[in-house]
C-alpha positions as CSV (number, residue, x, y, z in Angstrom):
1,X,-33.9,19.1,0.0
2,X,-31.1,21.7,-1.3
3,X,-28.0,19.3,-2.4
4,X,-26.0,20.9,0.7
5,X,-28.5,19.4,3.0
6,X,-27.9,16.2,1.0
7,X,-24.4,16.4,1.6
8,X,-24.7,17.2,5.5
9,X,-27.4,14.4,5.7
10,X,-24.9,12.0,3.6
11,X,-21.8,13.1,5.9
12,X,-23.4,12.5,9.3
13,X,-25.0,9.0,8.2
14,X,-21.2,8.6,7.3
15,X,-19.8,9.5,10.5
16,X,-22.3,7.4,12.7
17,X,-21.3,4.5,10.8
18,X,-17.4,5.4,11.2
19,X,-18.8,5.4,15.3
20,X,-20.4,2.9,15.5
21,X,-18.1,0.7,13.5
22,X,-15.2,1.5,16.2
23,X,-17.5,0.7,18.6
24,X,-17.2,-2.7,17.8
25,X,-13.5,-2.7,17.5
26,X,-13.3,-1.4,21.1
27,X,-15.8,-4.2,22.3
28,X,-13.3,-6.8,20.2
29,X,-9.9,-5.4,21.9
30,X,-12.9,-5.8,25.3
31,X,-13.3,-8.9,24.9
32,X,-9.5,-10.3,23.7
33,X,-8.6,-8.6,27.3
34,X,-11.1,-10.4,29.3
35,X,-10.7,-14.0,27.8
36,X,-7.2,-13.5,28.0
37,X,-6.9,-12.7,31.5
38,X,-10.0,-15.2,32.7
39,X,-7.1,-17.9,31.3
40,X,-4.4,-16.4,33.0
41,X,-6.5,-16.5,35.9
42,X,-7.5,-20.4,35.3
43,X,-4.1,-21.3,35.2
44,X,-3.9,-21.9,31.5
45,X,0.1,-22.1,30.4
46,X,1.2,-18.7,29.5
47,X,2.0,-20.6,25.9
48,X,-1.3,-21.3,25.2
49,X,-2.6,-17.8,26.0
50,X,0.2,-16.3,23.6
51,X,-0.6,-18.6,20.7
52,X,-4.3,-18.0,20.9
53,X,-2.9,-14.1,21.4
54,X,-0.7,-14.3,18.2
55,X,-2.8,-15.8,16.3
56,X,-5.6,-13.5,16.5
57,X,-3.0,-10.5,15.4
58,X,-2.7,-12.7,11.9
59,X,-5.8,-11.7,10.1
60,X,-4.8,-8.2,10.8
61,X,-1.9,-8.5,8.0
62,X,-4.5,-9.2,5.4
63,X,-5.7,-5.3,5.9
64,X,-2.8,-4.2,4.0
65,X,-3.5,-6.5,1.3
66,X,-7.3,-5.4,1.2
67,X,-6.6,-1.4,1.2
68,X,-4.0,-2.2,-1.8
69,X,-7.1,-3.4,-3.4
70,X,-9.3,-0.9,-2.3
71,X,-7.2,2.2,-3.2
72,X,-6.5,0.4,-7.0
73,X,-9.5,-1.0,-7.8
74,X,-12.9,1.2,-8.6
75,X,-14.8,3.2,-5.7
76,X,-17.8,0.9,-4.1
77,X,-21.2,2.1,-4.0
78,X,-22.4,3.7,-1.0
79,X,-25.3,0.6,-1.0
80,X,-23.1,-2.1,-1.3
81,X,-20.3,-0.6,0.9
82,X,-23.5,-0.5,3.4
83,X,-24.3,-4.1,3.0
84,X,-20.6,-5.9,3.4
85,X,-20.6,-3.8,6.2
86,X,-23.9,-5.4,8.2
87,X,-22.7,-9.0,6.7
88,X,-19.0,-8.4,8.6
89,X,-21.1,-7.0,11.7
90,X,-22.9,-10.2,11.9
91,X,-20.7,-12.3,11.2
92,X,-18.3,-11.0,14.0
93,X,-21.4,-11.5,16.4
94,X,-22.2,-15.3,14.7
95,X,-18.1,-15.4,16.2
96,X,-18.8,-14.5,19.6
97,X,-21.7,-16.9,20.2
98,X,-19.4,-19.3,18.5
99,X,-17.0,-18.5,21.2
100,X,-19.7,-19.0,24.0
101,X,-20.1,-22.4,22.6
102,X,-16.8,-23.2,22.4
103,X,-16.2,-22.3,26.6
104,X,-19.6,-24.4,27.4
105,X,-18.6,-27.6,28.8
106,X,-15.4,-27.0,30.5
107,X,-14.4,-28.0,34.0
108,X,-14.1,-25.6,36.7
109,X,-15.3,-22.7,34.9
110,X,-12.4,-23.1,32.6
111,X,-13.3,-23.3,28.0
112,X,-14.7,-26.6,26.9
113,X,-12.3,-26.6,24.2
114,X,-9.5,-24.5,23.5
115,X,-8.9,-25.0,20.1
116,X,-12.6,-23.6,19.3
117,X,-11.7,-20.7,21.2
118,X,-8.4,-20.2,18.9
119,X,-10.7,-20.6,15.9
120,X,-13.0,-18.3,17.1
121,X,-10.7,-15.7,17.5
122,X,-8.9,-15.7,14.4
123,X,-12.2,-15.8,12.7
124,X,-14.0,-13.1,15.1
125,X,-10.4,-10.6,14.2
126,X,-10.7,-11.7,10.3
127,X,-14.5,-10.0,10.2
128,X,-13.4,-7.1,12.2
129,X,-10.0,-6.6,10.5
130,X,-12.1,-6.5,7.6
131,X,-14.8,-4.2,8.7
132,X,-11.6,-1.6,10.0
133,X,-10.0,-1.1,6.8
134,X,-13.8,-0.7,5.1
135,X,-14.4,1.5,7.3
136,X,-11.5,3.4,6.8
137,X,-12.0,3.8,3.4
138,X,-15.3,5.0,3.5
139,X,-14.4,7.7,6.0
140,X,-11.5,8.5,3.5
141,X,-13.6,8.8,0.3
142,X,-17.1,10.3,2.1
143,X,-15.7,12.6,4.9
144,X,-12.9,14.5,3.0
145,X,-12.6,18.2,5.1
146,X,-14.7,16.4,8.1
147,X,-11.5,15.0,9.7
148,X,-12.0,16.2,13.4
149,X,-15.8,14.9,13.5
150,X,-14.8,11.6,11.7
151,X,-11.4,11.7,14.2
152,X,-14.3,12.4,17.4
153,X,-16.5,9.4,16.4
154,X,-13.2,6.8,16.0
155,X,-12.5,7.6,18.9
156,X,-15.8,7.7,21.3
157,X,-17.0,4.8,19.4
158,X,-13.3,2.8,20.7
159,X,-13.2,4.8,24.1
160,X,-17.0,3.3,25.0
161,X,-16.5,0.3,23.2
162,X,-12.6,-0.3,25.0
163,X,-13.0,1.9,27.8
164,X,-16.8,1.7,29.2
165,X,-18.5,-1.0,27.8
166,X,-16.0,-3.6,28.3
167,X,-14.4,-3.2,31.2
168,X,-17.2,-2.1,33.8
169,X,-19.8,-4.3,32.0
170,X,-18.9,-7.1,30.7
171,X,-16.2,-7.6,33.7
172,X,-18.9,-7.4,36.3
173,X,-21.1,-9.8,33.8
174,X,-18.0,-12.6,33.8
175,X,-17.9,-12.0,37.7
176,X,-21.6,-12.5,38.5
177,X,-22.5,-15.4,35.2
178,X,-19.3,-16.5,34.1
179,X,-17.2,-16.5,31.1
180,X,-20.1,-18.1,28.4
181,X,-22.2,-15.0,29.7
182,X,-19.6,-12.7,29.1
183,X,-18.8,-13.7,25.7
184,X,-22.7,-14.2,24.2
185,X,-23.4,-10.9,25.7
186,X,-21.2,-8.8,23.2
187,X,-22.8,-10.7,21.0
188,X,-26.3,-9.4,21.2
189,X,-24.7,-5.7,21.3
190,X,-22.9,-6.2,18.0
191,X,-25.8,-8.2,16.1
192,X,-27.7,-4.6,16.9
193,X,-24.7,-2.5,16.0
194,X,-24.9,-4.3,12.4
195,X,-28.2,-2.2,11.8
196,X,-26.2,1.4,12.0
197,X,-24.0,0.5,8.6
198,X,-27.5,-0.8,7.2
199,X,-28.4,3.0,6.7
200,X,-26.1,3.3,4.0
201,X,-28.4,1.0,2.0
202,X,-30.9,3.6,1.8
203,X,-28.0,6.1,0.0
204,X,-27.6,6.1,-4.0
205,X,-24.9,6.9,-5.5
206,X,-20.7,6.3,-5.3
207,X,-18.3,8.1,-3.9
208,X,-15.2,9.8,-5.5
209,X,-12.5,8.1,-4.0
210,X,-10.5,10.2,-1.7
211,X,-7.5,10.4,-4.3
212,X,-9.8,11.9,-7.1
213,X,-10.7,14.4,-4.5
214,X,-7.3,16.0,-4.5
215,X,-6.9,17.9,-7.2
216,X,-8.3,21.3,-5.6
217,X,-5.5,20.9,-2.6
218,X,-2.1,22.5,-3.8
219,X,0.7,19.6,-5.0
220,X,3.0,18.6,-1.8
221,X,6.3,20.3,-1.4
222,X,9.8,18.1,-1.1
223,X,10.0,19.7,2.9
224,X,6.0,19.0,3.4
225,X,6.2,15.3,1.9
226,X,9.5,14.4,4.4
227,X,7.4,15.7,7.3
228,X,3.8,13.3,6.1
229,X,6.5,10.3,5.8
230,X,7.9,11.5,9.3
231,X,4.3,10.8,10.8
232,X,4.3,6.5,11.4
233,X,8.1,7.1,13.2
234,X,5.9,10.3,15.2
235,X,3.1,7.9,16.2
236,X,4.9,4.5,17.4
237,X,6.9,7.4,19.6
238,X,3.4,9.1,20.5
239,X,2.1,6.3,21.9
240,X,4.7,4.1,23.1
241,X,5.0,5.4,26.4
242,X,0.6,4.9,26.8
243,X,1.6,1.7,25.9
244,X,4.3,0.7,28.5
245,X,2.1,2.2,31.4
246,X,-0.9,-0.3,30.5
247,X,0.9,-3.3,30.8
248,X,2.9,-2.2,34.1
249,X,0.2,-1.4,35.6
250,X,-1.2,-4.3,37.5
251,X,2.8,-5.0,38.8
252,X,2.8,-1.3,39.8
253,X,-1.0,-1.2,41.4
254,X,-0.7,-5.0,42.7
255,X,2.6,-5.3,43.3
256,X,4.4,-2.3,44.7
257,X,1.8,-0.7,46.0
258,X,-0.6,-2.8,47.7
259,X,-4.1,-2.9,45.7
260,X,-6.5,-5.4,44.9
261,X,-9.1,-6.1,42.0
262,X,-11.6,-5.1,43.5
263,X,-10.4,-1.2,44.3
264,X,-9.0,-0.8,41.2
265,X,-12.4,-2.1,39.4
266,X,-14.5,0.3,41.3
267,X,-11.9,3.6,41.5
268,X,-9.8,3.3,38.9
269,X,-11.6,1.7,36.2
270,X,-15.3,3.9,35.9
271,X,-12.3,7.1,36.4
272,X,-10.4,6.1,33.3
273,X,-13.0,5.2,31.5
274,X,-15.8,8.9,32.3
275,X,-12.0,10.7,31.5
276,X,-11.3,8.8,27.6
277,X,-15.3,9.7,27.2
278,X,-15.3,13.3,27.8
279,X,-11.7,13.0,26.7
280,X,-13.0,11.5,22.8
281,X,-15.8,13.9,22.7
282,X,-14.2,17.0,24.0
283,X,-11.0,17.2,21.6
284,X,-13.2,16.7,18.2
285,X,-13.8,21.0,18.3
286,X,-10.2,21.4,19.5
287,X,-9.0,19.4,16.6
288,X,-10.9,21.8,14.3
289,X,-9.7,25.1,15.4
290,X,-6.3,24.3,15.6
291,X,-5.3,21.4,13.3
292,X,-5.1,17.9,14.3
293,X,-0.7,18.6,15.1
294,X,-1.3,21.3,17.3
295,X,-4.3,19.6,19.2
296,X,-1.9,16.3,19.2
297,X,0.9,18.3,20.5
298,X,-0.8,19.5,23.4
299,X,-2.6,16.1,24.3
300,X,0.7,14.5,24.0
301,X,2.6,17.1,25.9
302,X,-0.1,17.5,28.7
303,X,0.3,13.4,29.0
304,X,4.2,14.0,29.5
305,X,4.4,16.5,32.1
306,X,1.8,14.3,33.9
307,X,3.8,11.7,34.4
308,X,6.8,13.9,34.6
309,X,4.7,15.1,38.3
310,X,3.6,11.8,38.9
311,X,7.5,11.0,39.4
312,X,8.3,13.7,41.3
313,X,5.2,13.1,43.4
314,X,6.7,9.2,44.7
315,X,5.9,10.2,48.2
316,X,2.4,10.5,47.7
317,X,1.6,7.4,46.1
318,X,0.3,5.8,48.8
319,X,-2.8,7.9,48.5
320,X,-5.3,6.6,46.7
321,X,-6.4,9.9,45.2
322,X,-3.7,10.7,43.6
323,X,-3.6,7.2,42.2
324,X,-7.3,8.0,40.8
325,X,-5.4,11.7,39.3
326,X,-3.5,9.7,37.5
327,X,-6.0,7.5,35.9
328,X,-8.2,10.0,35.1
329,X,-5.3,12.2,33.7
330,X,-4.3,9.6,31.4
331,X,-7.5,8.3,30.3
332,X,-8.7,11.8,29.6
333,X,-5.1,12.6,27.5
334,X,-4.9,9.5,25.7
335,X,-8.5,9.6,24.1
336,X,-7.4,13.2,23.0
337,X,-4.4,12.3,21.6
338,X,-6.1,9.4,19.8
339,X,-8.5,11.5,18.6
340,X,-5.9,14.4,17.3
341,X,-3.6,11.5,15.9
342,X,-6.5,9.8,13.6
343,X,-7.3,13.8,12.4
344,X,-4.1,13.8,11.6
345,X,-3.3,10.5,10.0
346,X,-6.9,11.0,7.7
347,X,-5.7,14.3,6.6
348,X,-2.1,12.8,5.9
349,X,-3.8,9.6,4.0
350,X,-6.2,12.1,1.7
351,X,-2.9,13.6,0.3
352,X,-1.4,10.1,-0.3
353,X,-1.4,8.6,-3.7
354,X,-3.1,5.6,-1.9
355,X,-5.1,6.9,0.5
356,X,-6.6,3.6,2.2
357,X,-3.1,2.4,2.4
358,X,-1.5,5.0,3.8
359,X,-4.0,5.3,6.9
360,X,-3.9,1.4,7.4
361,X,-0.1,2.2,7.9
362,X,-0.7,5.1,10.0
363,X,-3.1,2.8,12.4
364,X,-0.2,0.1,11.9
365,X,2.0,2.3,13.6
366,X,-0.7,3.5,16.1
367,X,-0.7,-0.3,17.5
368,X,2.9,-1.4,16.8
369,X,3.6,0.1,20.9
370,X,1.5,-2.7,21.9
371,X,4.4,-5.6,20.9
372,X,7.4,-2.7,21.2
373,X,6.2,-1.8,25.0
374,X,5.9,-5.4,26.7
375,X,9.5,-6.0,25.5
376,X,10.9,-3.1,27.0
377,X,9.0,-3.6,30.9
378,X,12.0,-4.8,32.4
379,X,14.1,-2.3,31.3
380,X,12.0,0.2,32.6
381,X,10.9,-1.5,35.7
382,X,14.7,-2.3,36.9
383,X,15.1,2.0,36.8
384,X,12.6,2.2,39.5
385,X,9.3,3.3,39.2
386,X,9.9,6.6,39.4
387,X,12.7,6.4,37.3
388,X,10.2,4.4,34.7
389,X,7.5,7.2,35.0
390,X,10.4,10.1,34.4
391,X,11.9,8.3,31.6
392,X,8.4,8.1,29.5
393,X,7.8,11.6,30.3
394,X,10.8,12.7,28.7
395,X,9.9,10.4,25.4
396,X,6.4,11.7,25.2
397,X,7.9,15.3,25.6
398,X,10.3,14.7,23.0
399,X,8.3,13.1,21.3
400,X,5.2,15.6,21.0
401,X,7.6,18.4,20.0
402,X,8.4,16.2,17.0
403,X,4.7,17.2,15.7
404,X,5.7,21.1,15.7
405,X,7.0,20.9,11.6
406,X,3.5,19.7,10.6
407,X,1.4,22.2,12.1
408,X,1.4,23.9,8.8
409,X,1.2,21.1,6.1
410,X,-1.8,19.0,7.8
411,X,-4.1,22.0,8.6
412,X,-6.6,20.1,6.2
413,X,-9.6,21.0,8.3
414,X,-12.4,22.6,6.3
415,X,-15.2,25.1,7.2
416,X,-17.8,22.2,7.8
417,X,-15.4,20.7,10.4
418,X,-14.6,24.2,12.2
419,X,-18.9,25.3,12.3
């Protein structure tokens, strides 16, 4: 075998494991969604269900911490990278039948005690806070120049994991068996997901890390480094307004205009979730051609003037196809845009004197919409819906034209990305 070969072979062993890793992390966010709203719907107190909530979010500080150590300490070898990898995987799945046991037991349906499902959760988010920013790394120091494939697989491996996996299966598994069902069933899927990082036990050898790797690229100009520090501030914008329709919608769907679960389970659901699918897979060759700004600037644009029409369109809302538009719309946009917006944050990171921590910080600002959003729904609700839709358009515009200065300066996509 010729050494490129070797390389390719290397690289796409790499890039599965990158997939299949956020694959897992989609089925986690899955499954925090599910048990969350299966207490809401048992009447748990909205207290409880936030301090279980918060307290899951903890273990996610300690990424910061662990890419500091990463990024100053020496580069891991492939083999044993391979194998804390499988150990996390399993022990996130040991946490979800944890969590089964923990909801055996209860009356009415309801968890048999809800202090082992807070325990569970911390500890199933410690293992898979752990396995992100391991992940992360390797992608950094193995994939340098493969930033749109290794953007593609984060974001089909989250978009099946988030968008297919968890909502239309294990919903409909929680509906027909119940909650313990629901929770061991991930389990099984992610004990078998703990094999695909296994195959890096088989490769010798240890990686450069991604900041020895930089020498070849030209030094960063004053203008070009004031535009990489400009991208967290670019992303919590990006993706704030993604953020604010998700948790209106059921008070826009339910609410004002009339739907029930079980429509939106069977319309809207297996729409969004075909779109962020061809959406993830679909943007990874766009990404390479034109740069991950430019392929993030039109994602995030295209998302704009779709709610910008959606707006406009108030009189129409009451048909259910145009609801199912705008689904599809967003779910295919927002899976691009993640995918341009990882391209872009890897290619960012590898020019970082810490690379691990920079794209922990990048992914930081990727989520912080989640908390930001929520606090900002009334707001937005008391200018109408219309008014709410218009107003996020105009942000995400805004917003996407802020990417047009780093078209140039995070190009960083090689030959082996573009082929």
């Amino acid at each position: 075998m010729t050494v490129a070969a070797s390389e390719d072979s290397r690289a796409l062993r790499c890039v599965v494991v990158v997939g299949a890793a956020y694959l897992v992390q989609g089925i986690v966010a899955a499954v925090g969604v599910l048990l969350l709203g299966r207490l809401a719907q048992l009447g748990i107190p909205l207290e409880t269900q936030v301090g279980i909530l918060a307290s899951g979010a903890v273990p996610w500080l300690l990424k910061f911490a662990v890419a500091l150590l990463l990024d100053l300490g020496p580069s891991w070898a492939l083999r044993v990278r391979g194998l804390v990898l499988t150990a996390l995987q399993g022990c996130a799945a040991l946490c979800l039948w944890g969590l089964a046991s923990a909801w055996t037991g209860g009356e009415g349906g309801g968890p048999g005690s809800l202090t082992g499902i807070a325990a569970g959760w911390v500890a199933l988010n410690l293992a898979a806070a752990l396995q992100d920013v391991l992940v992360d790394g390797l992608a950094l120091d193995t994939l340098a120049g493969r930033q749109a494939r290794t953007a593609a697989a984060m974001g089909l491996g989250h978009a099946l994991g988030a968008g297919l996996l968890g909502p239309l299966v294990l919903g409909a598994r929680i509906v027909d068996h119940g909650m313990v069902a629901g929770l061991a069933t991930p389990a099984w899927w992610l004990a078998g997901l703990a094999l695909v990082p296994a195959a890096l036990l088989w490769l010798p050898g240890r990686p450069d890390k991604a900041r020895a790797q930089r020498p070849a690229q030209r030094p960063l100009e004053p203008g070009e480094l004031a535009r990489l520090l400009w991208i967290p501030l670019l992303f919590v914008a990006l993706t704030f307004g993604a953020s604010a329709t998700s948790g209106l919608s059921f008070e826009f769907l339910f609410q004002h205009l009339g739907w029930d679960y079980a429509d939106y389970a069977t319309i809207l659901l297996p729409v969004a979730a075909i779109a962020g699918i061809v959406g993830a897979l679909g943007w990874g060759p766009l990404v390479a051609r034109l740069g991950p700004a430019r392929a993030s600037m039109i994602a995030a644009a295209g998302l704009g003037l779709l709610w910008l029409g959606f707006a406009a369109s108030s009189s129409l809302w009451h048909q259910r196809a145009v609801i199912a538009l705008l689904a599809g719309g967003e779910g295919l946009l927002q899976a691009a845009l993640l995918v341009g917006l990882h391209a872009l944050a890897l290619v960012a990171a590898a020019r970082s004197p810490m690379p691990t921590t920079a794209f922990v910080l990048g992914m930081a600002a990727l989520n912080l919409p989640r908390v930001l959003a929520p606090l900002m729904s009334v707001k937005l609700v008391a200018l109408g819906w219309a008014g709410a839709f218009a107003t996020l358009a105009v942000l995400q515009l805004v917003a996407a034209a802020g990417l047009w200065p780093l078209r140039r300066s995070t190009t960083g996509v090689s030959a082996d990305d573009a082929a």
